[in-house]
mmCIF file of the N, C-alpha and C atoms, coordinates in Angstrom:
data_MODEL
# 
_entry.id   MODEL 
# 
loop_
_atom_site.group_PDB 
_atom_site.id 
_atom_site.type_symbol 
_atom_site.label_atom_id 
_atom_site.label_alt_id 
_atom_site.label_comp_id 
_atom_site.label_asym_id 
_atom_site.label_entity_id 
_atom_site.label_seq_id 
_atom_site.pdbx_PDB_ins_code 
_atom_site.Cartn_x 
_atom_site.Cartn_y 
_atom_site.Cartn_z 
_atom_site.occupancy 
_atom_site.B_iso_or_equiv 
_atom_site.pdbx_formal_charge 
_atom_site.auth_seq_id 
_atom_site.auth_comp_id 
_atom_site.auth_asym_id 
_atom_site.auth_atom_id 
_atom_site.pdbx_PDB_model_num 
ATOM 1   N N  . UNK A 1 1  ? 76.791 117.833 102.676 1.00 0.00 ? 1  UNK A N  1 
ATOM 2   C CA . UNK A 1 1  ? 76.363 119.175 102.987 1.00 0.00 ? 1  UNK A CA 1 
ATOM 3   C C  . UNK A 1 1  ? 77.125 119.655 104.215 1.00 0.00 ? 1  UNK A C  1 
ATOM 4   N N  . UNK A 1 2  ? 78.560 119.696 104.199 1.00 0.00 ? 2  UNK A N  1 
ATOM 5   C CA . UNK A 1 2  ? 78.985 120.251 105.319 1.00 0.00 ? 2  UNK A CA 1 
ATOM 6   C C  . UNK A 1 2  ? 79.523 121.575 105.040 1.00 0.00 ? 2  UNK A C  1 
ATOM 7   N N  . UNK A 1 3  ? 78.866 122.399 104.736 1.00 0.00 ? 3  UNK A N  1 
ATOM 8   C CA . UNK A 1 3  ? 78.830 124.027 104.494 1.00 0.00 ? 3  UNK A CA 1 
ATOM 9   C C  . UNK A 1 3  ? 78.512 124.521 105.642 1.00 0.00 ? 3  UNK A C  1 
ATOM 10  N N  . UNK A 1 4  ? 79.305 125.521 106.549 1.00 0.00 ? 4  UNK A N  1 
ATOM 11  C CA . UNK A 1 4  ? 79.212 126.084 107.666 1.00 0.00 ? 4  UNK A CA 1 
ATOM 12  C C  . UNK A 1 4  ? 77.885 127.259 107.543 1.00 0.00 ? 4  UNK A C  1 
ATOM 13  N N  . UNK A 1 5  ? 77.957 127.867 108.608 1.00 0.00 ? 5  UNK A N  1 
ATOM 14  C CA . UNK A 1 5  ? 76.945 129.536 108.117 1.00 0.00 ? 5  UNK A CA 1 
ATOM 15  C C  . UNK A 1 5  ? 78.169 130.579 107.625 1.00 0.00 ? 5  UNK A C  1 
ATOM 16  N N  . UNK A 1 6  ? 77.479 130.834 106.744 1.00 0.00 ? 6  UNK A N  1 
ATOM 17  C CA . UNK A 1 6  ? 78.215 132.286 106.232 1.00 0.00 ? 6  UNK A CA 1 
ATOM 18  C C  . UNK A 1 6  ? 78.885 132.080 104.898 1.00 0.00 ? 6  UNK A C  1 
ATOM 19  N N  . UNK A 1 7  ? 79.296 130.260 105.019 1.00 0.00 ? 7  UNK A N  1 
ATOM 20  C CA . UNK A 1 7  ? 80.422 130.427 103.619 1.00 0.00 ? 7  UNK A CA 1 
ATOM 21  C C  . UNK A 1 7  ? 80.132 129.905 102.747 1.00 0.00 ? 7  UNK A C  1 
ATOM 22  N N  . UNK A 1 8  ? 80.082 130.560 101.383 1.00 0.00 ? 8  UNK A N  1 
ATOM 23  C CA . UNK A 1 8  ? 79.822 130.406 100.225 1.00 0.00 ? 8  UNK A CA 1 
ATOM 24  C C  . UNK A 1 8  ? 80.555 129.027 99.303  1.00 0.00 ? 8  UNK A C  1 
ATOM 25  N N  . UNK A 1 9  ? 79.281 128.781 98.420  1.00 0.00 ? 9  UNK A N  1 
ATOM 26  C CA . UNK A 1 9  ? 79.692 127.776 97.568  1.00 0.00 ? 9  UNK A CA 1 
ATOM 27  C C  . UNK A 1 9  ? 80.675 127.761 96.852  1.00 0.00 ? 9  UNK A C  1 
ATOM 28  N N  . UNK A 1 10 ? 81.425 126.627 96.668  1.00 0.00 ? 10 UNK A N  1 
ATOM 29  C CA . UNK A 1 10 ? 82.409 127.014 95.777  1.00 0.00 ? 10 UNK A CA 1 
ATOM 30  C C  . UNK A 1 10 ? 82.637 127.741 94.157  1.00 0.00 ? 10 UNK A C  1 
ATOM 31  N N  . UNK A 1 11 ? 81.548 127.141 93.751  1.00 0.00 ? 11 UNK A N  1 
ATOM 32  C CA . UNK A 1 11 ? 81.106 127.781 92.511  1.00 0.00 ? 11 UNK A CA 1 
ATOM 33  C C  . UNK A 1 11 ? 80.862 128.998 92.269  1.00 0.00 ? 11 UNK A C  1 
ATOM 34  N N  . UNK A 1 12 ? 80.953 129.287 93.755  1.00 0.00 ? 12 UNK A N  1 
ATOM 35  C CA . UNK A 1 12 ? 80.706 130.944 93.457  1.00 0.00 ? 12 UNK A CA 1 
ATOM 36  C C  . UNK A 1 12 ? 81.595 132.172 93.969  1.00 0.00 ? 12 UNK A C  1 
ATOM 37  N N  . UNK A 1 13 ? 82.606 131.737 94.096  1.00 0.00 ? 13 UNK A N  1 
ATOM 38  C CA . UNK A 1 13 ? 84.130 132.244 94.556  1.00 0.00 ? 13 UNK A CA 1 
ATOM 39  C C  . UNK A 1 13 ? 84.613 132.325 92.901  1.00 0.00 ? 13 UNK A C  1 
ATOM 40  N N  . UNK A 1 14 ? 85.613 133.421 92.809  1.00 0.00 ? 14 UNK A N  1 
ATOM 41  C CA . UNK A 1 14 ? 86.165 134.079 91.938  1.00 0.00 ? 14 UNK A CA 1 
ATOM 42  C C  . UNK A 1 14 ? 87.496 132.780 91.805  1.00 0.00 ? 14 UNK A C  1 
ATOM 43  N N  . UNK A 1 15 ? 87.922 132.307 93.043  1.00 0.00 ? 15 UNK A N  1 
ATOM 44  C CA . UNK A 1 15 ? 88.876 131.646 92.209  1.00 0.00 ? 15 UNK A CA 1 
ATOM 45  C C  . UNK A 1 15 ? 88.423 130.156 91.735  1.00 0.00 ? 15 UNK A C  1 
ATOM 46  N N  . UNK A 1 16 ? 87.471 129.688 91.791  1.00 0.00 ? 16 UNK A N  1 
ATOM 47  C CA . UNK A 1 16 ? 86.714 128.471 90.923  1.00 0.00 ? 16 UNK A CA 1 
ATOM 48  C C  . UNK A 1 16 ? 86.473 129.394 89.343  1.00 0.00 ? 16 UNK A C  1 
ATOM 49  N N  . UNK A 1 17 ? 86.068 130.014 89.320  1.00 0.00 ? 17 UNK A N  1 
ATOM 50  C CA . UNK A 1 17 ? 85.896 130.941 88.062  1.00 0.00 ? 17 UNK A CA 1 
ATOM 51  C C  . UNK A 1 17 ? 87.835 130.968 87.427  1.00 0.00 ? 17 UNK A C  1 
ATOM 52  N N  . UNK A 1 18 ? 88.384 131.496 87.845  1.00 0.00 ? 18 UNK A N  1 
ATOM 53  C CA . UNK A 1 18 ? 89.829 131.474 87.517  1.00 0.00 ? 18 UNK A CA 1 
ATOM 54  C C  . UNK A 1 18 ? 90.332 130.539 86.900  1.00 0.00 ? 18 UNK A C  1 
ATOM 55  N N  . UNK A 1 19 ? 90.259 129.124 87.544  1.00 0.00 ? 19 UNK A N  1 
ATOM 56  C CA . UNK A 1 19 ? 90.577 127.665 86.996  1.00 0.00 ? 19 UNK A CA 1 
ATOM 57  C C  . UNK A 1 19 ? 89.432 127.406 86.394  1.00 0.00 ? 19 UNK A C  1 
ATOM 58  N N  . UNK A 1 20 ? 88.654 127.673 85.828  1.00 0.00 ? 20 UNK A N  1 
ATOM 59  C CA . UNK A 1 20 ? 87.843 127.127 84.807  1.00 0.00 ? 20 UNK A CA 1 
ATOM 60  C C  . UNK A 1 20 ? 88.200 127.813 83.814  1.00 0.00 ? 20 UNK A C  1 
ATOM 61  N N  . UNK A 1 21 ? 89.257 128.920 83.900  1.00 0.00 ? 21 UNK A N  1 
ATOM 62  C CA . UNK A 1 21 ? 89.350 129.761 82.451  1.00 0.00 ? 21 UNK A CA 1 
ATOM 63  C C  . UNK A 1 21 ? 90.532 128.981 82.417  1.00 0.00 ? 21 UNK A C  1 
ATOM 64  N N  . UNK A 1 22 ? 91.503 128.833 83.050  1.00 0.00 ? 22 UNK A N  1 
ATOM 65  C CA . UNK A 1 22 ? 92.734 128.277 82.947  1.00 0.00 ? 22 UNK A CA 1 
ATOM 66  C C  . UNK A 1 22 ? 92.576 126.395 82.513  1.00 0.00 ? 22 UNK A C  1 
ATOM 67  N N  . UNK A 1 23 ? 91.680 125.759 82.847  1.00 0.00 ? 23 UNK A N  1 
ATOM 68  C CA . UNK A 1 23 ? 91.680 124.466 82.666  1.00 0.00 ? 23 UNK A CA 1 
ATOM 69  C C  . UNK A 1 23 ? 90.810 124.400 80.943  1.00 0.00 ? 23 UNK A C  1 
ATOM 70  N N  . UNK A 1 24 ? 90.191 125.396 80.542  1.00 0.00 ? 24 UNK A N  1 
ATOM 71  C CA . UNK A 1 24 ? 89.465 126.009 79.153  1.00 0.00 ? 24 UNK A CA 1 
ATOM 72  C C  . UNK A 1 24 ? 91.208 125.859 78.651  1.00 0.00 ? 24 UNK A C  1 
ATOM 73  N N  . UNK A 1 25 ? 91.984 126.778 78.716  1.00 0.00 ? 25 UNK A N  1 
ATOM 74  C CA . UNK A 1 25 ? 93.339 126.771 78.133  1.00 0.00 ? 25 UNK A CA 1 
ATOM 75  C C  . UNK A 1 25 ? 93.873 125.588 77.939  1.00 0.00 ? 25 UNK A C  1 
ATOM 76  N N  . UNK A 1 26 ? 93.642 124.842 78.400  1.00 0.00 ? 26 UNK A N  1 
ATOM 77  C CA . UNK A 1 26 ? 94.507 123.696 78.676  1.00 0.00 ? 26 UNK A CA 1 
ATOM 78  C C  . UNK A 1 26 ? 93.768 122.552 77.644  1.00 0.00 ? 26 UNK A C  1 
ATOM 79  N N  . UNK A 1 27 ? 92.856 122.613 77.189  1.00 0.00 ? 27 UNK A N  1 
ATOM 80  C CA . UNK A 1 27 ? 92.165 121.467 75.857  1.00 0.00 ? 27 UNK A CA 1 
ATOM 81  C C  . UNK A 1 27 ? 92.253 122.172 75.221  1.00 0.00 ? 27 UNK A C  1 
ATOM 82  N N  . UNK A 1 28 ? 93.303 122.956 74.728  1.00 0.00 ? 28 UNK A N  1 
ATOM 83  C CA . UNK A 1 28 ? 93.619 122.830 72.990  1.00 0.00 ? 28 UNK A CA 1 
ATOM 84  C C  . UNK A 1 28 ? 94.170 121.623 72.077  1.00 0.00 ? 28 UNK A C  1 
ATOM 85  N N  . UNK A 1 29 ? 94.978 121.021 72.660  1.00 0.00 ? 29 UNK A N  1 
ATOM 86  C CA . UNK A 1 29 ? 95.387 120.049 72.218  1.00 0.00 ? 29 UNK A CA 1 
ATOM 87  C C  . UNK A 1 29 ? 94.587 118.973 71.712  1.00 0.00 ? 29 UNK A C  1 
ATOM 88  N N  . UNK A 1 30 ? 93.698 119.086 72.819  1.00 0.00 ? 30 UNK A N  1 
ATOM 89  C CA . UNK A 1 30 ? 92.297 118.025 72.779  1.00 0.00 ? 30 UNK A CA 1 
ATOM 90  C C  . UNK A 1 30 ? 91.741 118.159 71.302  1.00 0.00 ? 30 UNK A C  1 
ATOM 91  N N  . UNK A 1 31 ? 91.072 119.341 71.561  1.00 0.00 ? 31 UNK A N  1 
ATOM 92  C CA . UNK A 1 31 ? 90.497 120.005 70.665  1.00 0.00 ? 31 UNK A CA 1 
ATOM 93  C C  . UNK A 1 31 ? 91.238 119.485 69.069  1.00 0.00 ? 31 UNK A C  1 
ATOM 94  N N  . UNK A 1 32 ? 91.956 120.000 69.322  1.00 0.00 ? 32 UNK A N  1 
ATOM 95  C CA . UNK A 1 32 ? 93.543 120.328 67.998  1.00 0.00 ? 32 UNK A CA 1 
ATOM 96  C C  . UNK A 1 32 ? 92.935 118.957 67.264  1.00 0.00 ? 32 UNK A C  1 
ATOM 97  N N  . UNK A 1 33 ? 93.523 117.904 68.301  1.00 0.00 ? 33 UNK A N  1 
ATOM 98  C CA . UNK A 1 33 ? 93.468 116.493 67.994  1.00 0.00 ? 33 UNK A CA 1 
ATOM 99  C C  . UNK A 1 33 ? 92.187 115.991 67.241  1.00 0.00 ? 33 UNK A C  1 
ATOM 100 N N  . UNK A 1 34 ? 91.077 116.649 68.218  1.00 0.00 ? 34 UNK A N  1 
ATOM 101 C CA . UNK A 1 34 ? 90.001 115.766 67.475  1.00 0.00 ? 34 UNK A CA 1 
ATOM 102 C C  . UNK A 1 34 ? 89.205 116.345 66.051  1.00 0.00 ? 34 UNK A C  1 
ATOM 103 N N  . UNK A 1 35 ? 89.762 118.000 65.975  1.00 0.00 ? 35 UNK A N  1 
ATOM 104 C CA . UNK A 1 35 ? 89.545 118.170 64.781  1.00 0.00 ? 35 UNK A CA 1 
ATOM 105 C C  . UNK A 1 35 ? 90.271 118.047 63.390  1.00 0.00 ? 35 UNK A C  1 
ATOM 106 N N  . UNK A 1 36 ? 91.560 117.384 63.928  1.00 0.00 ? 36 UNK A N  1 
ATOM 107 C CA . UNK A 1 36 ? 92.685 116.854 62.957  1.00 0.00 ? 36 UNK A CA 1 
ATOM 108 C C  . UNK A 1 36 ? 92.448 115.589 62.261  1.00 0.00 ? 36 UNK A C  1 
ATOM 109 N N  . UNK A 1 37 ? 91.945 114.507 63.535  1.00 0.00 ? 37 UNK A N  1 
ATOM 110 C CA . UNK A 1 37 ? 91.752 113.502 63.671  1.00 0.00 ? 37 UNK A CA 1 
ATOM 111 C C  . UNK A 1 37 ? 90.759 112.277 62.651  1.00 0.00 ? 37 UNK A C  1 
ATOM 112 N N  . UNK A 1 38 ? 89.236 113.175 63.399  1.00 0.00 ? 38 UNK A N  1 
ATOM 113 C CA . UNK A 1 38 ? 88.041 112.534 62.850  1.00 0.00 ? 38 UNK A CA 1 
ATOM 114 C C  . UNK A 1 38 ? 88.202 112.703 61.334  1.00 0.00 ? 38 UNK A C  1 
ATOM 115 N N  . UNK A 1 39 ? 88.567 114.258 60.471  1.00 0.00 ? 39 UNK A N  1 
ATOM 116 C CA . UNK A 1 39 ? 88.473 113.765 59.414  1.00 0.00 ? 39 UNK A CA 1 
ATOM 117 C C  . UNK A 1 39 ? 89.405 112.543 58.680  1.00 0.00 ? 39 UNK A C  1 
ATOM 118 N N  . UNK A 1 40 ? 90.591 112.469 59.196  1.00 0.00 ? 40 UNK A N  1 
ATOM 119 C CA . UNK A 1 40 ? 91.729 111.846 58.734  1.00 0.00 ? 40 UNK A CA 1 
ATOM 120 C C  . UNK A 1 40 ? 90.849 110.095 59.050  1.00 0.00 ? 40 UNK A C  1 
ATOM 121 N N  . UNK A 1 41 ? 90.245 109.967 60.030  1.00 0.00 ? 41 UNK A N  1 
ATOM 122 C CA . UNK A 1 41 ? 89.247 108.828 60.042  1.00 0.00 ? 41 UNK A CA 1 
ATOM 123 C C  . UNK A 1 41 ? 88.915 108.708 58.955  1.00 0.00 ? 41 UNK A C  1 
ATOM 124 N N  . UNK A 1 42 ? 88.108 109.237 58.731  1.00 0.00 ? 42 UNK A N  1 
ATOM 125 C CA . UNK A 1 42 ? 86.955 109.345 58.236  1.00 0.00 ? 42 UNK A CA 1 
ATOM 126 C C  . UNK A 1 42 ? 86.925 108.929 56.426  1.00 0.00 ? 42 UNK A C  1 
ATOM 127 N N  . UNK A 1 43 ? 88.588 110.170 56.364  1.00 0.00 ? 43 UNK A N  1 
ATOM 128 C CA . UNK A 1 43 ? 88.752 109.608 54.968  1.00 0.00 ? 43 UNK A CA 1 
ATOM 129 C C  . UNK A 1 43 ? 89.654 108.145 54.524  1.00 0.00 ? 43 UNK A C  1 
ATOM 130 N N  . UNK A 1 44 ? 90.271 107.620 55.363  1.00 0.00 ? 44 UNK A N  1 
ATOM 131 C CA . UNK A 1 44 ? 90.876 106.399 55.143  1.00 0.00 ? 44 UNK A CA 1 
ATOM 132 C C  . UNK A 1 44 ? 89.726 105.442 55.729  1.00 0.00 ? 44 UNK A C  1 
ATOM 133 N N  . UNK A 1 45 ? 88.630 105.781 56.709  1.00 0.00 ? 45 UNK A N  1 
ATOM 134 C CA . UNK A 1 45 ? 87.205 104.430 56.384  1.00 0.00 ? 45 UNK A CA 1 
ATOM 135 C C  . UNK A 1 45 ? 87.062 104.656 55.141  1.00 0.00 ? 45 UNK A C  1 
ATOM 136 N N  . UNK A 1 46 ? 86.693 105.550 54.310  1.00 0.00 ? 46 UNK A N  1 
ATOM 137 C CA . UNK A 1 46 ? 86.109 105.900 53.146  1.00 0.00 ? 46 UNK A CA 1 
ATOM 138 C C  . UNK A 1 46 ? 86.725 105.491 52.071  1.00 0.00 ? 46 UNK A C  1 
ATOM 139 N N  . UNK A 1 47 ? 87.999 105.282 52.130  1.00 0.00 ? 47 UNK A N  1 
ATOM 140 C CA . UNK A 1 47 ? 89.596 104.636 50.820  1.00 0.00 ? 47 UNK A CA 1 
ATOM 141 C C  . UNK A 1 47 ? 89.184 103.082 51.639  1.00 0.00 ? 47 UNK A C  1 
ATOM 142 N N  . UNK A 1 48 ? 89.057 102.154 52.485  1.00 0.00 ? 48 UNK A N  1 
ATOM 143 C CA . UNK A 1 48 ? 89.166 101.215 52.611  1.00 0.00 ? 48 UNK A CA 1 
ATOM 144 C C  . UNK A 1 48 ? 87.960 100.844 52.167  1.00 0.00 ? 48 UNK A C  1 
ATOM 145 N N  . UNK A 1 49 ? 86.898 101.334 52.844  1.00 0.00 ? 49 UNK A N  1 
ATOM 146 C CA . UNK A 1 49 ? 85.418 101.007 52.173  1.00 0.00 ? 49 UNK A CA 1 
ATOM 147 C C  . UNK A 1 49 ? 85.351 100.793 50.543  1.00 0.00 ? 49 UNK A C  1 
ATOM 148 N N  . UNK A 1 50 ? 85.733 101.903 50.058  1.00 0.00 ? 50 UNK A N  1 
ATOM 149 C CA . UNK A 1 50 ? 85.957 101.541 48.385  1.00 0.00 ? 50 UNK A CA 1 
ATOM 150 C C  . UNK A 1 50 ? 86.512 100.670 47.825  1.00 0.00 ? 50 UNK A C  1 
ATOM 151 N N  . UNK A 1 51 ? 87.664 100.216 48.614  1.00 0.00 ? 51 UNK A N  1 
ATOM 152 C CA . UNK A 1 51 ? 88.618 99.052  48.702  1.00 0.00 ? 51 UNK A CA 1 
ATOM 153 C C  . UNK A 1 51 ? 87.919 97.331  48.625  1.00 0.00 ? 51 UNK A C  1 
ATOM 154 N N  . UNK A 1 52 ? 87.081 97.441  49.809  1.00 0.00 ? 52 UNK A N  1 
ATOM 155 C CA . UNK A 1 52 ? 86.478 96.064  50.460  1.00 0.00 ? 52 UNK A CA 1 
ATOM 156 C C  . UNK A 1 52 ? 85.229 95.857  49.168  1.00 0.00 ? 52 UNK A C  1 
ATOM 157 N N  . UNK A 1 53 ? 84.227 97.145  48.928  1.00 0.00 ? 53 UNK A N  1 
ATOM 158 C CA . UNK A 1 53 ? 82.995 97.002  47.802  1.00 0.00 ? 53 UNK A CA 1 
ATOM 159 C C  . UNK A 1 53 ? 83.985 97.068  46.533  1.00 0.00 ? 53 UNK A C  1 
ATOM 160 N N  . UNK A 1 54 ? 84.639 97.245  45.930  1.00 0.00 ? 54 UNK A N  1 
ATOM 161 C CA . UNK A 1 54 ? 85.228 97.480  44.832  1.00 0.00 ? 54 UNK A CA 1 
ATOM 162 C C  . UNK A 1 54 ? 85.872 96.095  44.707  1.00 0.00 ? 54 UNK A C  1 
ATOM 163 N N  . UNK A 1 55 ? 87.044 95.529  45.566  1.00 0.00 ? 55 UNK A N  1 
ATOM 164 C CA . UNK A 1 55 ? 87.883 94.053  45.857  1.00 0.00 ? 55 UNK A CA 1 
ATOM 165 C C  . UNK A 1 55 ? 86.827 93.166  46.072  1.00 0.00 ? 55 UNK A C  1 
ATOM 166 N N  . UNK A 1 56 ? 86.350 93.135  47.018  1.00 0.00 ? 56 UNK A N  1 
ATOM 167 C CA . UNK A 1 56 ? 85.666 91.561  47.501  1.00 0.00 ? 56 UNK A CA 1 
ATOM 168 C C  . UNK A 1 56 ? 84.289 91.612  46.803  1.00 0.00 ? 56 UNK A C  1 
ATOM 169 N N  . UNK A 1 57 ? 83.279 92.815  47.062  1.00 0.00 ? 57 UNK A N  1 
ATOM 170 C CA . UNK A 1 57 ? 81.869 92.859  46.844  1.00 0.00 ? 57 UNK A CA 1 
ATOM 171 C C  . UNK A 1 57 ? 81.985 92.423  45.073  1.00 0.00 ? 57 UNK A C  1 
ATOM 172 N N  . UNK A 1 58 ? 82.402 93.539  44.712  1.00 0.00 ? 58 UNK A N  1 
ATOM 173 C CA . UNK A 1 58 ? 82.725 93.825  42.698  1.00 0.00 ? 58 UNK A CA 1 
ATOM 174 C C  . UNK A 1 58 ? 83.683 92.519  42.007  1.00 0.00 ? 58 UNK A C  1 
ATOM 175 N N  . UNK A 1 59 ? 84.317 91.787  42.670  1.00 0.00 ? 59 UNK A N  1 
ATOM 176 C CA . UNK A 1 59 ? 85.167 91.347  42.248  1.00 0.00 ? 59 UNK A CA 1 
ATOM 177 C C  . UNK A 1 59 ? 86.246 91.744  41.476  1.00 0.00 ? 59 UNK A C  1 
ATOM 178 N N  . UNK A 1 60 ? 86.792 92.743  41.424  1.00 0.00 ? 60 UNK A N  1 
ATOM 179 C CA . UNK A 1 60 ? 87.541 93.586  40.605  1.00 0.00 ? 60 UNK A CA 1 
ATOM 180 C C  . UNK A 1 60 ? 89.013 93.704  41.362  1.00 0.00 ? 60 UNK A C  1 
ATOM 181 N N  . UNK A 1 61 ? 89.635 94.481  40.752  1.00 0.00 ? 61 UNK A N  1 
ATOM 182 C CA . UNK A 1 61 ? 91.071 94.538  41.721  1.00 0.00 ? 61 UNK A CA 1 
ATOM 183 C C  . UNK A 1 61 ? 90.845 95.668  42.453  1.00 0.00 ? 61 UNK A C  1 
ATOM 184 N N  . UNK A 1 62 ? 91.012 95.090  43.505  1.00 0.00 ? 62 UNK A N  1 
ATOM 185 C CA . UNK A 1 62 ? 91.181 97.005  44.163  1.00 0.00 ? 62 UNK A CA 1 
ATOM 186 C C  . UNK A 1 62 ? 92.322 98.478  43.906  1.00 0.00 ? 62 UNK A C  1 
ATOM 187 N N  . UNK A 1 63 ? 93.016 97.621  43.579  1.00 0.00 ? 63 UNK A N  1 
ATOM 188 C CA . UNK A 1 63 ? 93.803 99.239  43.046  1.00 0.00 ? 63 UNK A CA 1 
ATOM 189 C C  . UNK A 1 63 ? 92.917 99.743  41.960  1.00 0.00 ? 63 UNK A C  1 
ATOM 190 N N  . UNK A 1 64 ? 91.968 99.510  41.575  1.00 0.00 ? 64 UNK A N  1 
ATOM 191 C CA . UNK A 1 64 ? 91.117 100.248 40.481  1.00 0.00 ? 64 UNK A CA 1 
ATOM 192 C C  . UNK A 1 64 ? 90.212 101.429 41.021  1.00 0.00 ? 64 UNK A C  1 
ATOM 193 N N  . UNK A 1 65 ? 90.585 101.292 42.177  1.00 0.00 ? 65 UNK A N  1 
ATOM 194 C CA . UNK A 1 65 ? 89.891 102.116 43.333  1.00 0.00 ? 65 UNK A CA 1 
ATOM 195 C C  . UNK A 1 65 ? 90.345 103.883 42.422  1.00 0.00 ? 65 UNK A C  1 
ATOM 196 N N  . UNK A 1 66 ? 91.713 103.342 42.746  1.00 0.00 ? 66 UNK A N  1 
ATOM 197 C CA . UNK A 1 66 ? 92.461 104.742 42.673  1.00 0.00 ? 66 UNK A CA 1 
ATOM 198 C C  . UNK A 1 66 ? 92.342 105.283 41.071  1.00 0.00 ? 66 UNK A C  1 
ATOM 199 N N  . UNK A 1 67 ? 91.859 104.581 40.474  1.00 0.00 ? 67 UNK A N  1 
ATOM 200 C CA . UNK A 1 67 ? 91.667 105.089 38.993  1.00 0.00 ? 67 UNK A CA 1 
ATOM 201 C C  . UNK A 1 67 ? 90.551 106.047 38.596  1.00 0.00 ? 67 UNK A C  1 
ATOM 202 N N  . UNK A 1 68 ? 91.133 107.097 37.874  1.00 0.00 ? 68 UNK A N  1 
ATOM 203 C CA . UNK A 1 68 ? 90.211 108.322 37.822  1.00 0.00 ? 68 UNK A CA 1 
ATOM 204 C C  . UNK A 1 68 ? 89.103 107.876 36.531  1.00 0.00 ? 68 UNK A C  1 
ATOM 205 N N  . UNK A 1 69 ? 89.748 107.042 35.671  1.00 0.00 ? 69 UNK A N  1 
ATOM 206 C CA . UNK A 1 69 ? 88.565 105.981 34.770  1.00 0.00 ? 69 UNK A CA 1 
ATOM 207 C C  . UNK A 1 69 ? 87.429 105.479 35.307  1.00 0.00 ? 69 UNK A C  1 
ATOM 208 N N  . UNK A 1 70 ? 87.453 104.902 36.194  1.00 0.00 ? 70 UNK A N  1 
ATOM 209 C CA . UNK A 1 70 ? 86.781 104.185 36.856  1.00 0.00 ? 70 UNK A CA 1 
ATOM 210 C C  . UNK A 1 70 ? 85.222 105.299 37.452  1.00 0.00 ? 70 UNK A C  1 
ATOM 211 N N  . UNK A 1 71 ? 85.716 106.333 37.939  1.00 0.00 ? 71 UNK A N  1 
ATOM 212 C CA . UNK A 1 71 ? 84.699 106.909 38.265  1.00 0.00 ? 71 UNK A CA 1 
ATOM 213 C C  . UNK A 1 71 ? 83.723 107.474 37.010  1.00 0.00 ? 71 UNK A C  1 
ATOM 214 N N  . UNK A 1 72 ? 84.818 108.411 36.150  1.00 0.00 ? 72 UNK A N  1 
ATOM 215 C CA . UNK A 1 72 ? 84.211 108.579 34.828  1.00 0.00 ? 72 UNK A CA 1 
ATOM 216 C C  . UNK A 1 72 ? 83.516 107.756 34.484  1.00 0.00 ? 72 UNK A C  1 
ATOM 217 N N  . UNK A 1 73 ? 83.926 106.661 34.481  1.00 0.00 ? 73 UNK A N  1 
ATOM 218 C CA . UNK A 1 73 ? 82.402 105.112 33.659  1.00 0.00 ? 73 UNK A CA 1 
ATOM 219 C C  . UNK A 1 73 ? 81.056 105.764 34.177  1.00 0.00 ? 73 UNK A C  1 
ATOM 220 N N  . UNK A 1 74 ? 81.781 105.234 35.653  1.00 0.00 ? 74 UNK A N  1 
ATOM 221 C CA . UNK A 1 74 ? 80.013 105.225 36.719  1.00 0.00 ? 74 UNK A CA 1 
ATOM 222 C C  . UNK A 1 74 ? 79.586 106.087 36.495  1.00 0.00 ? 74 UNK A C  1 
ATOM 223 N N  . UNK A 1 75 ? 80.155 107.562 36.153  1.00 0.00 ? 75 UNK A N  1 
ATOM 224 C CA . UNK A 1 75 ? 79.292 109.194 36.147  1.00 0.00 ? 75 UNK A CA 1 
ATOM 225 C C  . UNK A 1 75 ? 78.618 108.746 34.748  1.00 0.00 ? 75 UNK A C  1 
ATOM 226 N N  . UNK A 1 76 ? 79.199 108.128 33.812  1.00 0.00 ? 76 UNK A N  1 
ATOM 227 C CA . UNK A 1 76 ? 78.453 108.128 32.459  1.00 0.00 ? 76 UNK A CA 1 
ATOM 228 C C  . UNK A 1 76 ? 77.437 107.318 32.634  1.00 0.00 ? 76 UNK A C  1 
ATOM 229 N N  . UNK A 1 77 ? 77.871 106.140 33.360  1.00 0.00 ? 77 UNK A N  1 
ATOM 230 C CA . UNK A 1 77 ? 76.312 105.199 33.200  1.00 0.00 ? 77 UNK A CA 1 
ATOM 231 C C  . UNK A 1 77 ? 75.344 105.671 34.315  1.00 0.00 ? 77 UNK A C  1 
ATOM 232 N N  . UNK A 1 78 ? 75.729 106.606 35.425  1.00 0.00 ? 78 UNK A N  1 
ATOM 233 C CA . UNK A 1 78 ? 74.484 107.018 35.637  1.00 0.00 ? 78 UNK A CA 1 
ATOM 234 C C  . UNK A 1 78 ? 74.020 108.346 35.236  1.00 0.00 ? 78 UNK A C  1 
ATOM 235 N N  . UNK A 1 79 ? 74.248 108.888 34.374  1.00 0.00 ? 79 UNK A N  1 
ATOM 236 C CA . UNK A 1 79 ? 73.877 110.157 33.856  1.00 0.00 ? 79 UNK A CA 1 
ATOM 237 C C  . UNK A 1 79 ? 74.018 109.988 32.067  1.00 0.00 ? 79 UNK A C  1 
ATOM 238 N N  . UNK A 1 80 ? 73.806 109.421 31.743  1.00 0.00 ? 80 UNK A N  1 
ATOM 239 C CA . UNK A 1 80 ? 73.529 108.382 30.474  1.00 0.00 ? 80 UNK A CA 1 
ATOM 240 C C  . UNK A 1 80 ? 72.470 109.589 29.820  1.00 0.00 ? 80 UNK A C  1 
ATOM 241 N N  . UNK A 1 81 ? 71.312 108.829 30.131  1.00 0.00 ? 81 UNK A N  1 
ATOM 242 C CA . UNK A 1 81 ? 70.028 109.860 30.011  1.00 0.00 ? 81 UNK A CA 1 
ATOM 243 C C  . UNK A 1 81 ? 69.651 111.138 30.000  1.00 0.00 ? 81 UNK A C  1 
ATOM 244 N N  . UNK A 1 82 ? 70.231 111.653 30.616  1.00 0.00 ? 82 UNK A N  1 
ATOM 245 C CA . UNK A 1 82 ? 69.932 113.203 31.146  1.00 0.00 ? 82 UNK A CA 1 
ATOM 246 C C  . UNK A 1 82 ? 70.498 113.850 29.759  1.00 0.00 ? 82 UNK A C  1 
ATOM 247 N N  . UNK A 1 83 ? 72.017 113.740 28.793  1.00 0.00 ? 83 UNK A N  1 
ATOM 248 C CA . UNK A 1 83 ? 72.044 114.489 27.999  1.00 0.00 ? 83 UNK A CA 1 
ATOM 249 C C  . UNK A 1 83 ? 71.512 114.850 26.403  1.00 0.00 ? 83 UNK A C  1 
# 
């Protein structure tokens, strides 16, 4: 607390306001990144996951992953009933 009499907080000076608009400018990149990013995560956990339950769990080959057959089955055997 070594604030004299008379002078104001910093937070409340126009040029603390200034660099907070200017340091706002400055995480785009950030930004850029992490909304580029997480999904690109997100979808190669999701191709490996299919990978590991499909290969190791299923015993099956995993390139069967990528087969558009493969899903067709499962949609039929679980929607079997319904038509």
């Amino acid at each position: 607390m070594n604030q004299g009499k008379g002078q104001r907080f910093p937070r409340d000076t126009q040029e603390v306001a200034q660099k907070e608009r200017v340091r706002s400018g400055k995480r785009w990149p950030v930004v850029l990144a992490k909304v580029l990013l997480v999904p690109i995560l997100l979808f190669f956990s999701l191709v490996v996951g299919l990978m590991i339950g499909y290969g190791v769990v299923g015993d099956k080959p995993s390139s069967e992953v990528f087969d558009l057959g493969t899903y067709q089955h499962m949609y039929d055997l679980l929607f079997a009933d319904t038509e």
